[in-house]
C-alpha positions in Angstrom: 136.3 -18.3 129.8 134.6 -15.9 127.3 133.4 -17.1 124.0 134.9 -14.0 122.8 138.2 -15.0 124.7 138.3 -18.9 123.2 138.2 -17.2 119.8 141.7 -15.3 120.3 144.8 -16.8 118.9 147.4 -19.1 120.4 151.1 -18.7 119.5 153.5 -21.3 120.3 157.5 -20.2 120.1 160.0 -22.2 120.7 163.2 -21.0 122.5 166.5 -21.6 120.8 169.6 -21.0 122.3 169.6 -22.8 125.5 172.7 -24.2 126.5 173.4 -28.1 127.9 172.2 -28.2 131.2 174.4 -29.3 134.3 173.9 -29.7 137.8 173.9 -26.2 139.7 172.9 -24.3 136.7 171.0 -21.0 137.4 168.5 -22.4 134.8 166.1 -19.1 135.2 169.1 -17.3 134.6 169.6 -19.7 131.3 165.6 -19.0 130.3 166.2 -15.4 130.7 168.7 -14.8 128.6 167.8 -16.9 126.0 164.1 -15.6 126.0 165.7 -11.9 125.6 168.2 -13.4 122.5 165.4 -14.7 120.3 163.3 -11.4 120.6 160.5 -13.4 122.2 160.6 -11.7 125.4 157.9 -12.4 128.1 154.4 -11.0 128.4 151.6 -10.8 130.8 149.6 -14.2 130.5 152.4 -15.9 128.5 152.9 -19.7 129.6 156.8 -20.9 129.6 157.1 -25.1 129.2 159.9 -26.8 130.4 161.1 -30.2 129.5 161.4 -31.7 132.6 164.6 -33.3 132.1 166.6 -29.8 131.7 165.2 -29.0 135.4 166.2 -32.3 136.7 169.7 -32.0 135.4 169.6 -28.2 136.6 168.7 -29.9 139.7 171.6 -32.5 140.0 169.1 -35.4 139.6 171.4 -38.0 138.2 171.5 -41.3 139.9 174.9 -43.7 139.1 173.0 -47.3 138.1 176.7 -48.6 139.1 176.3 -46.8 142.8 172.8 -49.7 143.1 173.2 -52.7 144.7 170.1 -54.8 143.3 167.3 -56.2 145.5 166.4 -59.6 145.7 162.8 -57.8 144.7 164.4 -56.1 142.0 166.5 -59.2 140.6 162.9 -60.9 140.8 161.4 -57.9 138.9 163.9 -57.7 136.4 163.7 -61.5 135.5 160.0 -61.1 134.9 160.5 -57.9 132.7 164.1 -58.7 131.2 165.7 -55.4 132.2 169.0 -54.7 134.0 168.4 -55.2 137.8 170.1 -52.1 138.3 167.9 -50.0 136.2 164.7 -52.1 138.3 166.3 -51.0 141.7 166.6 -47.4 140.7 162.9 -47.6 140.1 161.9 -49.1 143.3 163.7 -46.2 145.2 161.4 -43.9 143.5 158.4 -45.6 143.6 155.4 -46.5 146.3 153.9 -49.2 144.6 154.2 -51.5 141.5 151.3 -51.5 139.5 151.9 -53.3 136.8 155.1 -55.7 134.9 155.3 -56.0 131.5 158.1 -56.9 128.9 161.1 -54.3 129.4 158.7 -51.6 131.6 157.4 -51.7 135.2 154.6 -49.1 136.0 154.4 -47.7 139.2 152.9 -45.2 141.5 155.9 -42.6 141.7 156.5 -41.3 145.1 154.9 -37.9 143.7 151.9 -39.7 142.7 152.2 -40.2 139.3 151.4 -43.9 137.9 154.0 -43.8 134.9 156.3 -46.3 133.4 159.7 -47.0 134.7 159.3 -44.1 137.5 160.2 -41.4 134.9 163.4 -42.4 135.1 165.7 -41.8 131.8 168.9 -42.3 130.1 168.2 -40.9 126.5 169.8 -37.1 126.1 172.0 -36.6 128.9 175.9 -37.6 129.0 177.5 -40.8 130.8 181.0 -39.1 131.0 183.8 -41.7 131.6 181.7 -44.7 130.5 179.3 -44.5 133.8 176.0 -45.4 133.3 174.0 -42.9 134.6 170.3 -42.0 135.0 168.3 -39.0 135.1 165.3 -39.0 138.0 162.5 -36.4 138.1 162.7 -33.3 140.1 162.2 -33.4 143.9 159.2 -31.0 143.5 158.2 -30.1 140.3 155.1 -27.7 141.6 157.7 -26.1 143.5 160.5 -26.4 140.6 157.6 -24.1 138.4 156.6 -21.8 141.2 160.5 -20.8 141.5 161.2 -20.2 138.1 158.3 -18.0 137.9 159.2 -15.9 140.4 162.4 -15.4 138.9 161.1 -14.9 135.6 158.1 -12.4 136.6 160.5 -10.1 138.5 163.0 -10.5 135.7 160.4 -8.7 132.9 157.9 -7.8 135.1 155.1 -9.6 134.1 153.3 -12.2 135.3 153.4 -15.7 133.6 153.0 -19.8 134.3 155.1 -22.2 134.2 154.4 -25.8 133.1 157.4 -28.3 133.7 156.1 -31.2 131.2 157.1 -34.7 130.4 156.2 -37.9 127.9 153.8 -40.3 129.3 151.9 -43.3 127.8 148.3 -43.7 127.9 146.4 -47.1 129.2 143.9 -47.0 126.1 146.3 -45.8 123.2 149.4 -46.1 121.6 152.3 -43.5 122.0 153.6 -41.0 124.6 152.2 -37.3 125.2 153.2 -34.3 126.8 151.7 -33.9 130.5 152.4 -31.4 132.8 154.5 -33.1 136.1 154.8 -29.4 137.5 152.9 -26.2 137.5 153.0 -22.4 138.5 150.4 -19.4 137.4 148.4 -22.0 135.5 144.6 -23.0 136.5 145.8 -27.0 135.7 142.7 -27.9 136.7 139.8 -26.8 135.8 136.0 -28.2 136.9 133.2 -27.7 134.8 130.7 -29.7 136.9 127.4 -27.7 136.7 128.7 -25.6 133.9 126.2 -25.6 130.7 126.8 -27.0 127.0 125.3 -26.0 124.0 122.3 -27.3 124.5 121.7 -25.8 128.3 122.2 -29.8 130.1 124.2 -29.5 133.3 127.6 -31.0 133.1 128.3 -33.6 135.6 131.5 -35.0 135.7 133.8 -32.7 133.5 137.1 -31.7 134.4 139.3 -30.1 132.1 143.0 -31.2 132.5 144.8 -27.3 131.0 148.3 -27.9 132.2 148.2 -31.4 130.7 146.8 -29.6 127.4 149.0 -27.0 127.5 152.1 -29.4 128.1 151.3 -31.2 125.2 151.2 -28.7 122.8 154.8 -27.8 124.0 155.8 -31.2 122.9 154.5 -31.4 119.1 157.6 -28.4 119.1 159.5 -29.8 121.6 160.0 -33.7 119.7 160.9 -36.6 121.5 164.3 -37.0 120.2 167.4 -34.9 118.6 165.5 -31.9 118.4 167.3 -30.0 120.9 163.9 -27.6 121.7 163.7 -27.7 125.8 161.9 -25.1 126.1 158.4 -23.2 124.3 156.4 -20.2 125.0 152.8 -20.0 124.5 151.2 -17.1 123.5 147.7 -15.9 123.7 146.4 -18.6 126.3 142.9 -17.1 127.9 143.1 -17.7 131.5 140.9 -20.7 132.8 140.7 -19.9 136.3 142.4 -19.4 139.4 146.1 -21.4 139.9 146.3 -24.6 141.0 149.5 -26.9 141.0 150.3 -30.0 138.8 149.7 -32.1 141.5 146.3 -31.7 141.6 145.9 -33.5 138.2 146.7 -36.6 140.3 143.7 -38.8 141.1 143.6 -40.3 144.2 143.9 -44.1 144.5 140.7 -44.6 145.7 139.1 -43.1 142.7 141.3 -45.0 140.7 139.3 -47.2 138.7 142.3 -49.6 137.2 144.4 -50.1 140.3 
């Protein structure tokens, strides 16, 4: 990336207009239209974020905590953590390990890779019609969740864009949740700067640059975390990084993982 092209500005829009999402929604079909509503429109190099919870429920993935029958694992579990032993099962099923048990959370290593609390899985804004207790899980592939709703969207307005499907994580060293990119499609989300030079002309050796994560949590400060009702932002004016890769390669591998 050029000096000059660091120096440009960055727009970030958010998208009114966007329906309650339901199982079997065309949700490109929902972007599109409300993208062409609010006069924001797409352009080449534009980055669309998605909260990941209006693809999941786009998706169908809502799980019936009722439908569980606990573990003897997860009744252990959720004795330790004081949470419902439903609510512990439904995190085993999505999870390859347990990393860690605290006071109402259990962080885990998702089945997509992620080390997050509580497997991602949710029950804050989405419905529980008939007094069911429902959950929402994440999407099956979220790399391949972006890569399909850029498709749709670049032959839509004929351009061509990213995608970042985003969530709220928490951080081992700080307090607070942040926006990071679980999917991604037409963004460089990784980006290695290993031999690269600073300032000063020293050779970096280790430095990565996490974009999609950056990018996702810019969405956020527009998207909120609770009643808002923004799922959706547009970023504007993003100079390109590098070539594509997908969200999952923001993953680190467990045997470069220094705290597990």
């Amino acid at each position: 990336m050029s000096s000059a092209a660091s120096m440009q500005p960055v727009s970030c829009f958010p998208i009114p207009g966007i329906p309650l999402v339901e199982p079997g929604d065309d949700l490109a079909a929902l972007m599109e239209a409300a993208l062409r509503d609010c006069g924001v429109g797409l352009s080449d190099g534009d980055v669309l974020v998605l909260a990941q919870k209006i693809v999941s429920k786009a998706e169908g993935r809502y799980l019936d905590l009722a439908a569980l029958e606990p573990s003897q694992r997860a009744r252990e579990i959720a004795a330790r953590t004081g949470k419902d032993p439903h609510h512990v099962e439904a995190v085993l099923s999505q999870s390859d390990e347990v990393v860690r048990e605290g006071p109402r959370v259990v962080v885990v290593a998702h089945r997509l890779g992620f080390v997050m609390a509580n497997a991602g899985i949710d029950e804050s804004n989405i419905e529980h019609p008939d007094g069911t207790r429902r959950v929402l899980l994440l999407p099956e592939n979220p790399d391949a969740s972006a890569a399909a709703l850029k498709q749709r969207l670049d032959a839509a307005f004929g351009v061509e864009i990213g995608v970042v499907i985003n969530d709220s994580f928490g951080r081992p060293w700080r307090n607070g949740v942040v926006g990071v990119a679980l999917g991604a499609a037409g963004v460089a989300s990784l980006v290695d700067r290993v031999g690269a030079t600073d300032l000063f002309g020293r050779r970096m050796q280790v430095t990565e640059i996490a974009v999609a994560d950056e990018i996702a949590a810019a969405a956020s400060l527009l998207m909120g975390q609770a009643d808002e009702g923004i799922p959706a932002v547009l970023i504007r004016g993003l100079p390109r990084h590098g070539p594509s890769r997908p969200a999952a390669d923001l993953v680190r591998p467990r045997e470069r993982d220094m705290f597990r």
